[in-house]
N, C-alpha and C positions, 0 to 999 in steps of 0.2 A: 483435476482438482489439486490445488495447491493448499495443504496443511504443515500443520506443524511447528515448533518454535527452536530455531538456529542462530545463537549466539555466534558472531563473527567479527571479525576485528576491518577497518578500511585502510589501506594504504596508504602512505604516506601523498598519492598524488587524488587521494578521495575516489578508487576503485572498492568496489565490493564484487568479491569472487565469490558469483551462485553457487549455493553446494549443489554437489555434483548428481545427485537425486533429483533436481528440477532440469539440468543442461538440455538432456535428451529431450526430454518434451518441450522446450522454448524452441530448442533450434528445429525440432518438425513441428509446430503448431505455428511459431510467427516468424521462423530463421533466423531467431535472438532477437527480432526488436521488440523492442519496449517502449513503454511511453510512464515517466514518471512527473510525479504533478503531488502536489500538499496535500494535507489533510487537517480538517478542522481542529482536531487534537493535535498539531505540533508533529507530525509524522508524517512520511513519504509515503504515498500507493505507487507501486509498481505493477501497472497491467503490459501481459503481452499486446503486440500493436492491435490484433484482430478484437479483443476484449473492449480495450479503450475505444476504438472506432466504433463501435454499436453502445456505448455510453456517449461518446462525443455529440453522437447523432441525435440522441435524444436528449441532449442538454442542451443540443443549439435549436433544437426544434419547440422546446420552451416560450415563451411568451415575453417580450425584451423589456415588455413595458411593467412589468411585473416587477418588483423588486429585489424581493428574495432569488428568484429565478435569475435577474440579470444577474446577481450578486454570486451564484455559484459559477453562470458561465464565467466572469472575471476570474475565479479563485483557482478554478477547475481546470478552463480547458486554456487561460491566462498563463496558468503556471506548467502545462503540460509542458514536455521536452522528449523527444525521442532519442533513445541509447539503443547502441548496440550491443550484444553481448559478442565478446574477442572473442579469439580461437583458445584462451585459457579460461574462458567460463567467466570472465571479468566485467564489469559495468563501469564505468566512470560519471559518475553523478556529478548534476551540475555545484558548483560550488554556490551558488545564491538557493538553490536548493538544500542543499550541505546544510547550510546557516541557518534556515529556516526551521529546522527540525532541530538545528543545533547539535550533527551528527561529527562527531570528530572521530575519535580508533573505535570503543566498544559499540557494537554497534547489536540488536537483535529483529532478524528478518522472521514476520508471522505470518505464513501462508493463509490465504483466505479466502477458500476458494479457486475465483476467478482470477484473484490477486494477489498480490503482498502487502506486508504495510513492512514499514522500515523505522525502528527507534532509535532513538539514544536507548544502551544501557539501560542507565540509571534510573533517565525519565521512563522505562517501558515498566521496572521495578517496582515505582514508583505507583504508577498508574495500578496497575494492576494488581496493588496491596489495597487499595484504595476501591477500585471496582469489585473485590472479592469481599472487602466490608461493606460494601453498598445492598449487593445481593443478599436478600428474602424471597429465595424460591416460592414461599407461600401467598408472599404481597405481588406475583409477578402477575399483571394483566397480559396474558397470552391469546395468541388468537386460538379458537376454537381446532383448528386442524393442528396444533401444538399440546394442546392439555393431556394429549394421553403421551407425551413423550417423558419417557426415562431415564433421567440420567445418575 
């Protein structure tokens, strides 16, 4: 399980070096590969390879004639890209990637689970002042196996 939130900066050639808390378990769980691909909110998901392959599977097994459903294989598994991470813990994201998310130096990686998600900064700031005004605990339709959960 990948948690947490880690503020990091990218390098000048668009590497992002994993902190050093995740290295170990990428390189024994997928031997650093990754598969990074968009996300509806203006942000990068970075799954190790073995994660994405069993999402890939089931987004291509989806129904083509179907709209919505063609419409994520395109965004999804269209924009996916596989990286490896180096022997310093480093990713080099693709640059049309980059742009999309609109990720230049401040950059904040949000473990998530099975995943990551990857901001801008500002826009993560941004968002997430936004989603914290949104939330009414009380107004939240929860499924039944969540109601007694306390946070």
């Amino acid at each position: 399980m990948f948690r947490g939130v880690n503020r990091l900066n990218l390098d000048a050639k668009g590497r992002l070096a994993v902190p050093t808390r995740y290295r170990e378990r990428l390189q024994e769980g997928c031997a650093s590969e990754l598969v990074v691909t968009i996300d509806r909110d203006h942000c990068l998901l970075i799954y190790p390879l073995p994660e994405w392959q069993e999402i890939e599977r089931k987004l291509m097994k989806l129904p083509s004639f179907n709209k919505a459903a063609r419409n994520l294989q395109r965004l999804l598994v269209g924009h996916a890209t596989e990286v490896e991470m180096d022997g310093q813990g480093r990713v080099l994201l693709p640059p049309a990637l980059r742009d999309f998310a609109r990720l230049e130096k401040h950059v904040v990686l949000i473990g998530q689970g099975n995943k990551f998600e990857l901001w801008d900064e500002d826009r993560w700031n941004s968002q997430r002042a936004d989603w914290l005004d949104e939330v009414n605990l009380e107004d939240l339709d929860l499924p039944a196996d969540l109601e007694t959960l306390s946070i």
